[in-house]
N, C-alpha and C positions, 0 to 999 in steps of 0.2 A: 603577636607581632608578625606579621607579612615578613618574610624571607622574600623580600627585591629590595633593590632600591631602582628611582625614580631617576630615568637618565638624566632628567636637569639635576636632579642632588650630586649624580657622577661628574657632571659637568661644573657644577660650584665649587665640588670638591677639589675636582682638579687645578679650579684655579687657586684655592686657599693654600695647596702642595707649589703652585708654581708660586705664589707670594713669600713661603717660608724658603723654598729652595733657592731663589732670587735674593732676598735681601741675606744670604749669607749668613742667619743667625748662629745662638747657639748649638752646642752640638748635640744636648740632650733633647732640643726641639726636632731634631733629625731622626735622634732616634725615637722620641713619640709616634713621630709622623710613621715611621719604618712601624713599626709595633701595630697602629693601627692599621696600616693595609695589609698586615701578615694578618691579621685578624680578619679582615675582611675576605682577604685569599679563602682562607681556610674555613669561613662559613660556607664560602659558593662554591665549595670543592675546586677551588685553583689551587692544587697540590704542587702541582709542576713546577707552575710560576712562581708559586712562595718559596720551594724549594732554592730554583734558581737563581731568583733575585737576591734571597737572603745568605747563600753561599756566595753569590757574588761580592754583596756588603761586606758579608763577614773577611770575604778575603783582602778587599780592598783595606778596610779596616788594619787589619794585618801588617801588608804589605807597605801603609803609611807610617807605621809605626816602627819596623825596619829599615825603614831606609831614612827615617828622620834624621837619626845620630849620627849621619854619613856628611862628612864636607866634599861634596863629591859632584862633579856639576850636571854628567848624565843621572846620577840617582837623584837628585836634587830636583832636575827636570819629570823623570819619572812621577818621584812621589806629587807632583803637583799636577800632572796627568792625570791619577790614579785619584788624586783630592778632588779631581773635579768631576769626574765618571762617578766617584761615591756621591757625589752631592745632587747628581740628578739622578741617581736610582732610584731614590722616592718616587720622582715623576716617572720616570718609565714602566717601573712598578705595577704605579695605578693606572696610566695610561693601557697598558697590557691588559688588564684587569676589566674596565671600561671595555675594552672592544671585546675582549669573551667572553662577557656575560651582558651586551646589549646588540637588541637584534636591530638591524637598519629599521626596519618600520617603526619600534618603538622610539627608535630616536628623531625621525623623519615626524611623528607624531607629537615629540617633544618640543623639537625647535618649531614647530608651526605652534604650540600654546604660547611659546617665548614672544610670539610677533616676530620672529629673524623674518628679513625679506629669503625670497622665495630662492634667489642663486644663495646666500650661503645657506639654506638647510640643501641645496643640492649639491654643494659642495663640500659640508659635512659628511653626508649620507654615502658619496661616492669615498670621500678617502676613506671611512670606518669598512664599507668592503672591500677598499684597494689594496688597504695593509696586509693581510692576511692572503687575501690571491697570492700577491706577490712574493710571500714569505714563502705559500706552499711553492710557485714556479722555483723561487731559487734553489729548492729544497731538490727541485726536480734536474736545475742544472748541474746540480752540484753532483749527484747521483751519475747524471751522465760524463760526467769527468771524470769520476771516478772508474767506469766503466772503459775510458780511453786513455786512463793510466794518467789524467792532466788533473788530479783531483787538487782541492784547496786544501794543500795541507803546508806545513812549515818551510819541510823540503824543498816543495815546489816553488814558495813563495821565495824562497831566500836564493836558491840558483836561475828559477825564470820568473821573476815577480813583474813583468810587463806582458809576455805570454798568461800569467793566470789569471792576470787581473783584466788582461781584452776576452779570454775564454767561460770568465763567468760575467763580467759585465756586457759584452755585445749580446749573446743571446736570452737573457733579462731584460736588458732595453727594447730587445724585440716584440718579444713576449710581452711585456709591459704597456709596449703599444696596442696591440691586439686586444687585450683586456681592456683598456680604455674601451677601445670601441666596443667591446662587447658588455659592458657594463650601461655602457650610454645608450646603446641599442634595447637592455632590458629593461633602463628606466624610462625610456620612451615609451615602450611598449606598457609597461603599467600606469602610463597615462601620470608621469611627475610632473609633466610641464603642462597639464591639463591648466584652464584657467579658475576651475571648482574648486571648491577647498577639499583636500583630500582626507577622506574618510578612512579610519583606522580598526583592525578588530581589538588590538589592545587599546583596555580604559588606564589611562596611566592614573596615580591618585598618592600624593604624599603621607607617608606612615609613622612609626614612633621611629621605625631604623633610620629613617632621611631625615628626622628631627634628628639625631641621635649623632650622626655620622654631619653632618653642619656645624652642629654646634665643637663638637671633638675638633675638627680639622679648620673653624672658624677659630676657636681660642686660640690653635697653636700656632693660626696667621696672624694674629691679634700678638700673638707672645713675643713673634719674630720679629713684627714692627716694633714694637714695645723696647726687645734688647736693641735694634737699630737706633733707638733714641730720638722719641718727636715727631715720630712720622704719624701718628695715629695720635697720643697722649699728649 
């Protein structure tokens, strides 16, 4: 068995995760769905991200379950914050997962077998590299704030929360701009709006894990209609 999976599999899958996380199912279809992408993490060495995600769940978890027994209208409000941020960690999850283990060209590769017209695989292609520049820029604003003592931290946020939030948001948006253009610049230059069909070095090719990872994350979209009553049966 091929250790990849097939960016259209990542891409079906993600919508069978948006289908369960959307219709609001059961809870234990939450946590199949959560079990299988920690599985998935942890085959392709996303340590970090499994980590992450799954301390986040696990707290949120938690933290809903505390403040349940509360008649209390901030905690009330809280925990249904907290209820809705749990419910799309699946999706984030895998979405995270999706973009650090597929390279633009294999995806650019993919949605051309899909037939997608030609602007959305380029607008595909451009957001799966956009997300991640723009994580390392902030990474980079934030460093420099820290540097000029205006760092994002609690402190700051709670005595100057309109000064922190124009000194990491104004030069992000900046920056943001710039990368636009310089992304749009390199995909020109590699010839994406060429009128040929574009040739790829990766042969992408479906395996027993993309049969495997379908059909798992297909039943528990299946499942989630299923408890919604009607919608599928």
């Amino acid at each position: 068995m091929k250790k990849s999976i097939d960016p259209r599999t990542k891409l079906i899958v993600l919508i069978f995760i948006n289908i369960s996380v959307f219709t609001m199912s059961a809870i234990y279809i939450e946590w199949l769905n959560m079990a299988l992408i920690v599985v998935l993490c942890l085959l392709f060495g996303q340590y970090k991200n499994c980590l992450k995600y799954s301390a986040a769940y696990i707290a949120a978890m938690v933290l809903i379950n505390i403040t349940a027994g509360y008649e209390n209208h901030v905690l009330a409000a809280l925990s249904i914050i907290v209820f809705l941020i749990r419910r799309f960690l699946p999706m984030l999850m895998f979405g995270s997962f999706l973009i650090s283990t597929t390279r633009v060209s294999e995806l650019i590769t993919a949605l051309q077998k899909m037939g997608l017209p030609k602007g959305a695989v380029i607008t595909f292609a451009a957001a799966l590299r956009f997300i991640p520049t723009v994580r390392e820029e902030l990474s980079q604003v934030r460093d420099a704030m820290k540097l000029r003592g205006k760092g994002f931290t609690v402190k700051n946020i709670l005595t100057r929360p309109l000064a922190t939030v124009e000194n990491t948001l104004i030069p992000l948006m900046l920056r943001s701009a710039t990368i636009a253009e310089e992304l749009a610049a390199a995909a020109v230059t590699r010839g994406i709006d060429a009128s040929q069909r574009r040739t790829s070095f990766y042969t992408l090719r479906f395996g027993l894990l993309d049969v495997l990872c379908a059909l798992l994350f297909g039943s528990l979209a299946a499942g989630s209609l299923y408890v919604k009553r009607g919608i599928v049966f």
